[in-house]
N, C-alpha and C positions, 0 to 999 in steps of 0.2 A: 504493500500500500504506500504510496508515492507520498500522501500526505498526511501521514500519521503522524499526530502530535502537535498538528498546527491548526492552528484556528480562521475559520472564514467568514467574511460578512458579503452576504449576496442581495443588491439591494432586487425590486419586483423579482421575488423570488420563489414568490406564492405561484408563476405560472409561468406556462411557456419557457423560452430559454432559460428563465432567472430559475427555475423549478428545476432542469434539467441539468445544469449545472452543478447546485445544491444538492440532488441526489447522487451526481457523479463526484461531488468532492467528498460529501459522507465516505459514500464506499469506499474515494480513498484515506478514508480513516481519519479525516477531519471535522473537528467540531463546528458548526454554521449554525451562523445567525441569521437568519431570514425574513429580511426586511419588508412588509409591502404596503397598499394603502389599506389594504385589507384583511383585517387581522386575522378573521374567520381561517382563509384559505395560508393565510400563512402558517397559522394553527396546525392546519390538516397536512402543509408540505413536512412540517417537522416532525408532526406523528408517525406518519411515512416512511421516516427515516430512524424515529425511535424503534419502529416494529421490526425493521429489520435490523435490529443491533446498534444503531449508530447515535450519533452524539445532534438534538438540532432545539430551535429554541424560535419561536416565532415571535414578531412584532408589529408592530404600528411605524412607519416611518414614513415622511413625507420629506425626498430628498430636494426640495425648494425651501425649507425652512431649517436655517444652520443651526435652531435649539434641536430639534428631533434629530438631524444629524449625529450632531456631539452626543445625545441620550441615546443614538444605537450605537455606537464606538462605545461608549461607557456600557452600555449594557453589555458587550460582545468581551471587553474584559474584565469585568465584574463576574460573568456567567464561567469563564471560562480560561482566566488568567494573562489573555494579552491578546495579542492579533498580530496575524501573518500574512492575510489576504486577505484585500477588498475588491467583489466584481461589481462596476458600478453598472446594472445590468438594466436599473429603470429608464423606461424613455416610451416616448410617447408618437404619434405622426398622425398629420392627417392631409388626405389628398387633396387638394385645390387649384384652381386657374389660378396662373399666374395673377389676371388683371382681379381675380377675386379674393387675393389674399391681404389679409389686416391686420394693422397691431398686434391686435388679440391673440391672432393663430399664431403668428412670428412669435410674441412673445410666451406663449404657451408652451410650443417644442424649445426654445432657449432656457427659458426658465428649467426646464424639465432634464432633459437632454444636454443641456455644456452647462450649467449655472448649479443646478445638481449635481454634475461629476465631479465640478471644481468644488462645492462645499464636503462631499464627502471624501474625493481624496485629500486635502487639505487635511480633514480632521482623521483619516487614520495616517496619514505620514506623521502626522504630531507623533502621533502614540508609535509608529514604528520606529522613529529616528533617538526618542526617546529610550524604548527598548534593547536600541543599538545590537541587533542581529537582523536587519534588513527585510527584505518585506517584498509582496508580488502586488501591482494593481494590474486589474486586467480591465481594458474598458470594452465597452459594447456601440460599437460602430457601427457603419453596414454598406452594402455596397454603392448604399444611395449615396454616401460620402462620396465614392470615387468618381463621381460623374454629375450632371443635373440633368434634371425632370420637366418637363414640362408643365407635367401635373403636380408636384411636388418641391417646389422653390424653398420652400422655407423646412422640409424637413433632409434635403439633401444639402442645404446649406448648415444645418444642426448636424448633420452626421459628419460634414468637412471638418468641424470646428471640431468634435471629439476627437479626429483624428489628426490638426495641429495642437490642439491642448497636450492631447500624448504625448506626442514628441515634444516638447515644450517641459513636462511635467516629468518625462526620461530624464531629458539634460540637466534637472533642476535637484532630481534624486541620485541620481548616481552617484555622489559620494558618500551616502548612506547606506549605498547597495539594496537600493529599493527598486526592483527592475518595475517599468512603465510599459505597457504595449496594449494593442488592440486588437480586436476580431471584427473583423465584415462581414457580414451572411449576409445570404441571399434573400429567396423565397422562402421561407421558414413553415411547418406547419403548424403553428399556433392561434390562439383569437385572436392575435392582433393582425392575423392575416385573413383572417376572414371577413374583421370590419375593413382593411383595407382591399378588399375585395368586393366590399358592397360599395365602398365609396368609386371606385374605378369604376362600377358597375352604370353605375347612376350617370357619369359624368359622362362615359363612353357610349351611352347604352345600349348596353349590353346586359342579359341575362347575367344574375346572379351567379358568382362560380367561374364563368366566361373569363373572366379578366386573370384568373388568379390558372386557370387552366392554361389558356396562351403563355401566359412568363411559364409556366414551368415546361411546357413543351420547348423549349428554347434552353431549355439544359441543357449541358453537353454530358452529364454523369447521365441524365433519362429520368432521374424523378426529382420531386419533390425534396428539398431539404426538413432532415429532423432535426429537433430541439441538442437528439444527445450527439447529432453531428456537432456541434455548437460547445456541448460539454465538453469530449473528447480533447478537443486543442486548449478547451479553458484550464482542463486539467494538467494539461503538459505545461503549459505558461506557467502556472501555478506550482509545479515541482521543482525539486533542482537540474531536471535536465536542462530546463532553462534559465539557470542563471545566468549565462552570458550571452541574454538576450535582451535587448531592451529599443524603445523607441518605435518598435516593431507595428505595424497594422496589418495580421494576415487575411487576406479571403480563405471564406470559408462557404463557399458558395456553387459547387459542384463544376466550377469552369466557367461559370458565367457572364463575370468578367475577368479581363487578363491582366490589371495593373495594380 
């Protein structure tokens, strides 16, 4: 078990990626904190993992507000004596015309997606730099970072920003030995691909399903990405096979895109 003895905070962790990752860092033998808006379901990720032997602890955290932040950091060593990983894995999108998008939406995915990332890696490097044995973040990009959208300006402009903040936030830890890097996924199978699948639906219209069938036919792997395709690399980031990795943004997107 790659990460036995070390501690994790996954923020929306109650579902989708944040859930798949969280279950893949238990198994390897890591204690998680499981951040979401909704405690219900973050409740049932961590039972989840107690049923199958493992160490988890669910909560309430709303990563736009840096008191709830510092109170999951605080919870995360309090529960469990310190911290070694933080995935900042909450993020939000939503599809729009360009000449349709507002404040509102702009500031919605920023706040959430880069304004979120920076309050909670900030407050676990306090505590990693502090601990002085180094520390993994791994942020949650996606492939919409690498490129822009038509339909999606303001959350492929929040995926870019994850993936300058990272590198930004690499350079900044490195001499704490706090390695920085990113994941890009694809077409993912989660609810946040299904409401963005109704919203592409509406816009293009097209049948329900339609929009979300097309992108994945455009794989070069042939299907659909899973959640614990997602896991898998979060996990290795997260070991020491990667420590002299950092700065990094991988796709993790079946070939989808090339850069």
């Amino acid at each position: 078990m790659r990460l036995s003895g070390k501690v994790a905070v996954v923020t929306g962790g109650a579902q989708g990626m944040g859930r798949a990752i969280a279950l893949r860092f238990a198994q390897e033998g890591a204690s998680v904190l499981i951040a979401d808006l909704g405690l219900e379901a973050a409740q049932q990720t961590a039972s989840e993992i107690a049923a199958s032997g493992g160490r988890a602890v669910g909560m309430v955290a709303d990563v736009r507000d840096q008191e709830q932040v510092r109170a999951m950091i605080d919870a995360a060593v309090a529960q469990y004596g310190g911290l070694d990983i933080l995935v900042n894995n909450a993020g939000v999108g939503r599809i729009l015309p360009f000449l349709e998008t507002t404040e509102k939406d702009w500031d919605f995915m920023f706040d959430v997606n880069c304004k979120g990332l920076l309050w909670c890696s900030q407050a676990a490097a306090r505590v990693m730099i502090e601990q002085g044995r180094g520390g993994k973040i791994i942020n949650l990009a996606s492939q919409a970072g690498r490129r822009g959208e038509a339909l999606a300006l303001a959350y492929c402009a929040s995926k870019a920003c994850v993936i300058s903040v990272t590198q930004s936030t690499a350079l900044a830890l490195a001499p704490h030995k706090i390695n920085v890097n990113a994941l890009a996924p694809g077409i993912v199978d989660t609810p946040f691909w299904i409401e963005v699948d109704k919203q592409f639906a509406k816009l293009l219209d097209l049948p329900v399903g339609e929009p979300k069938r097309r992108f994945t036919a455009e794989i070069p792997l042939g299907r659909i990405e899973q959640p614990e395709d997602v896991a898998g690399v979060a996990a290795f980031l997260a070991s020491s096979d990667a420590d002299y990795i950092t700065q990094q943004c991988y796709n993790v997107d079946g070939g989808n895109w090339p850069s």
